[in-house]
C-alpha positions in Angstrom: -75.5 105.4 99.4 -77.1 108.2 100.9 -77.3 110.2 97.4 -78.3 107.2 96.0 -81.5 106.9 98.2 -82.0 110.7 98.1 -82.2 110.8 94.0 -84.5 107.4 94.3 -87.2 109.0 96.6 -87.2 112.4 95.5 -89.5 111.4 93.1 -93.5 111.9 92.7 -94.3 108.2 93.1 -93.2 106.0 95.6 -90.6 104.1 94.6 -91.7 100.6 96.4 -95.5 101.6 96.7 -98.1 102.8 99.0 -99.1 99.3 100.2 -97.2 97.4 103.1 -95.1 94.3 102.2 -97.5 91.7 102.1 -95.1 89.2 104.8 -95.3 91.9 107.4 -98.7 92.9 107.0 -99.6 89.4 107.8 -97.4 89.0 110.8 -98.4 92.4 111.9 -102.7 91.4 111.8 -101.9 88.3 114.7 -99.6 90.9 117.2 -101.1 92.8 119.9 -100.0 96.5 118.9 -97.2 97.9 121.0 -93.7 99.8 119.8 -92.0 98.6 117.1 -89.3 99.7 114.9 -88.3 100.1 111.4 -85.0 99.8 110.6 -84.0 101.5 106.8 -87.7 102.4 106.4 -87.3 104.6 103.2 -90.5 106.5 102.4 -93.1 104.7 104.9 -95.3 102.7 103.9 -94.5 99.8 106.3 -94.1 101.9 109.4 -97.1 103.8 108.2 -99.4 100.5 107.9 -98.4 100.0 111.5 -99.3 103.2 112.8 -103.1 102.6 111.2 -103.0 99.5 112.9 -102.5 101.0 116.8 -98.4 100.4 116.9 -96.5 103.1 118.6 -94.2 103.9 115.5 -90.3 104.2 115.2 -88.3 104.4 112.2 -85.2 105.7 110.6 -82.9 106.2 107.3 -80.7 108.1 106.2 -82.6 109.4 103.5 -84.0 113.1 104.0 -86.4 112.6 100.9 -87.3 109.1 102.5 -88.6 110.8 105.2 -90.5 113.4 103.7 -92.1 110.7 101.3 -93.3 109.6 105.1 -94.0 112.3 106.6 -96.7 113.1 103.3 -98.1 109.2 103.3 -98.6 109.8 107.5 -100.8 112.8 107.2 -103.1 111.3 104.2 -103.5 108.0 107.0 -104.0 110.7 109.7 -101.3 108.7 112.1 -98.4 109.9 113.7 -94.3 108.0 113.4 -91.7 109.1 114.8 -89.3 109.2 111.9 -85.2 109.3 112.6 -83.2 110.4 109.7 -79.6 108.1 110.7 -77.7 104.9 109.6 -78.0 102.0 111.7 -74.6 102.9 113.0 -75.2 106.0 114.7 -79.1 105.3 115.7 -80.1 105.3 119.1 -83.0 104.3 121.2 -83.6 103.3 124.7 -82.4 99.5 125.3 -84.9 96.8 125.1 -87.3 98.7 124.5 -89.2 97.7 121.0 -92.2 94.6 121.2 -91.4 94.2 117.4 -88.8 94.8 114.8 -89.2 94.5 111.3 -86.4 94.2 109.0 -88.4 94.7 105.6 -85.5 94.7 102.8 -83.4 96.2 105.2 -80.0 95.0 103.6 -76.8 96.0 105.3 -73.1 95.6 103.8 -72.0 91.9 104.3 -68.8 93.1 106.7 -71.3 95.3 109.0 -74.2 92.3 108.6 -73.8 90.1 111.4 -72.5 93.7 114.0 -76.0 95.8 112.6 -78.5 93.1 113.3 -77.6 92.4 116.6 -77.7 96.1 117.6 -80.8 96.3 116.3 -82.1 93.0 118.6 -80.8 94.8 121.4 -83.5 97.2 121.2 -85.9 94.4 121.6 -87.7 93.1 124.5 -87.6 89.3 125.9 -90.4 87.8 123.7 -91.1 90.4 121.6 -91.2 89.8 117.8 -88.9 89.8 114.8 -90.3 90.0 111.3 -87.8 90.0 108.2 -88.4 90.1 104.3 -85.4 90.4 102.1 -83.7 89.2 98.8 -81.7 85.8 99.4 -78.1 85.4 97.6 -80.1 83.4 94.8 -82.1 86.5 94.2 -78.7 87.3 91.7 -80.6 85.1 89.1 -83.6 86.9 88.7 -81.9 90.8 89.0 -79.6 89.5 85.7 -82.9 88.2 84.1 -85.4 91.7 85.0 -83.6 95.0 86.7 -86.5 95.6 87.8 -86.8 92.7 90.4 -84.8 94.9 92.7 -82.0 93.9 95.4 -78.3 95.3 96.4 -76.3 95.6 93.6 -73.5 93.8 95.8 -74.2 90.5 96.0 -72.4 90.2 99.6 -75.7 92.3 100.4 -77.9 89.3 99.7 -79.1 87.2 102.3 -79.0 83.8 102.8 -80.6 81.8 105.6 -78.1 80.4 107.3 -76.4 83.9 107.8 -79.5 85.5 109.3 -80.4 82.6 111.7 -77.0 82.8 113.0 -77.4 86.5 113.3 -80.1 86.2 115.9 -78.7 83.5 118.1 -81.4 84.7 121.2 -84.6 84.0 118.7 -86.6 81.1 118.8 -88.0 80.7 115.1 -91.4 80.1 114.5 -90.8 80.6 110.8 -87.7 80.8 108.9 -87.4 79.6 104.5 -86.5 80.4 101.4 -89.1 80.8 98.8 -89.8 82.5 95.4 -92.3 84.6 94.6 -93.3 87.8 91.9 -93.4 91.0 93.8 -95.5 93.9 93.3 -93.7 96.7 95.4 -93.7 99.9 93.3 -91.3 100.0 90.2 -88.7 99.0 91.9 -89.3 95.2 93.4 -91.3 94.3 90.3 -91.1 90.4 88.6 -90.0 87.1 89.6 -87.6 87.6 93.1 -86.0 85.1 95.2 -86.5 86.0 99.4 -86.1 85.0 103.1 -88.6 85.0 104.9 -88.3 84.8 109.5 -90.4 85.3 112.2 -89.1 84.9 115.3 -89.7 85.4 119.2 -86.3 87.1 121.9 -85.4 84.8 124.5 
């Protein structure tokens, strides 16, 4: 997967946009900025978004190009993120130590799922915030109809609710469904798209 992401950012354009998802950016405008990390954060733009806003910035991938695509859309904002090139297997930070964590179409292999998410909550503080946008299993539908809706290839890699409530079993959810919408992320989340969307608050 690593080539994969490689040959998919190496390009001129950005792949999912400049813009922020439009979920996080709203979640993101009511929070107090603190330090918050970005799990799978490909070539910026979310992590970036955050930075303009005041957050102190962490993110990673295991894309090199991913990050350069970063490290170019950081300088044009004139902010600063610290940018980890790893899988979530092998990342590290200091423990309970992130007031937000935003899973933006972050999607991790169904086996791994449950094990990946809850490393990545141990990072967070009591009461700070998670924010998650990704594809739900329905989402299948719509990648048969337009390849360009975007979305794992492995439909084990699809989310559904149930599965990432259960995932979090410390959060108190302030929001949590299932909803369909047309996305205009770059070329690569483009047309009608089935997603999860979950705020939600450590214990």
């Amino acid at each position: 997967m690593k080539d994969f992401w490689n040959e998919r950012y190496s390009h001129s354009e950005f792949a999912y946009g400049e813009e922020p998802n439009e979920y996080l950016k709203e979640k993101l405008t009511g929070l107090q900025p603190g330090t918050i990390l970005f799990p799978a954060e490909g070539e910026g733009r979310n992590a970036v978004y955050a930075a303009i806003l005041g957050w102190n910035v962490s993110a990673f991938d295991q894309s090199e190009e991913g990050r350069k695509k970063a490290e170019l859309l950081s300088k044009r904002h004139n902010v600063e993120i610290n940018y980890i090139i790893s899988d979530v297997e092998h990342f590290e930070l200091k423990p309970v130590s992130a007031d937000a964590l935003a899973l933006i179409y972050a999607h991790f292999p169904g086996k791994k799922r449950r094990e990946y998410h809850q490393k990545l909550a141990y990072f967070l503080k009591p009461g700070g915030t998670l924010i998650i946008e990704g594809f739900s299993k329905k989402h299948s539908i719509f990648q048969k109809e337009n390849s360009d809706a975007g979305g794992p290839g492995d439909p084990e890699m699809l989310y559904s609710l149930e599965e990432l409530k259960n995932d979090f079993p410390d959060f108190d959810f302030t929001e949590a469904y299932e909803t369909e919408t047309e996305l205009n992320e770059g070329i690569f989340h483009t047309g009608k798209s089935s997603i999860i969307r979950i705020t939600g608050i450590k214990g």
